[in-house]
C-alpha positions in Angstrom: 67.9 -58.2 -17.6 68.9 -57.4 -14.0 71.1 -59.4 -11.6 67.4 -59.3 -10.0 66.2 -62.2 -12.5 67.7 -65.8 -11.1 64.9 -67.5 -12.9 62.5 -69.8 -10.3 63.6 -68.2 -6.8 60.2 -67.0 -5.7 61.3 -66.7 -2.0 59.6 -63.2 -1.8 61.6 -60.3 1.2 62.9 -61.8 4.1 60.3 -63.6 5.5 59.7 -61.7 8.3 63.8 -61.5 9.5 65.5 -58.3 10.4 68.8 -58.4 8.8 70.2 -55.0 10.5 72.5 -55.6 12.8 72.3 -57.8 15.9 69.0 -59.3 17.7 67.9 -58.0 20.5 67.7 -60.4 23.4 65.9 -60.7 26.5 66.7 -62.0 29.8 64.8 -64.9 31.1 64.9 -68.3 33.1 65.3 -71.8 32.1 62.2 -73.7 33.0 64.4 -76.5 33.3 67.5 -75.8 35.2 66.2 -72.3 36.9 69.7 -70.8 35.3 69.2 -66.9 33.7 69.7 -67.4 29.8 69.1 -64.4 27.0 66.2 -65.4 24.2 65.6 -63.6 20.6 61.9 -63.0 21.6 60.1 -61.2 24.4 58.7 -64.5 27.0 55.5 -64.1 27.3 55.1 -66.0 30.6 52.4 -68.6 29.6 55.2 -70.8 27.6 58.0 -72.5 29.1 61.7 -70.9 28.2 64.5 -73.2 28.3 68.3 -72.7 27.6 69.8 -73.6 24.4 71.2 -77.2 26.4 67.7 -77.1 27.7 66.1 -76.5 24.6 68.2 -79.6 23.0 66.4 -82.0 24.8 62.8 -80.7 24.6 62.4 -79.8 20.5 60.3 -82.0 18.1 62.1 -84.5 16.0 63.0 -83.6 13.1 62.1 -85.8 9.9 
């Protein structure tokens, strides 16, 4: 029996997550107060990018 087996914790690899080191962010605007602000992803121009204050006010509610 390896330290492998926690019996039930079918989670599966990562999910998709790089866990090597730091993410590499991009520059972009907030389409709410115009100020520069770095994001985890590449924009791809056809969503809105907003700050992490900006970002705050525009996320769905969580339940």
């Amino acid at each position: 029996m390896g330290f492998n087996d926690r019996g039930g914790n079918s989670r599966g690899g990562g999910g998709g997550f790089r866990s090597s080191g730091p993410r590499e962010m991009h520059k972009a605007t907030c389409a709410d107060c115009k100020q520069e602000t770095e994001v985890p992803f590449v924009p791809s121009g056809d969503r809105p990018v907003y700050c992490r204050e900006c970002y705050q006010k525009h996320r769905p509610a969580r339940y």
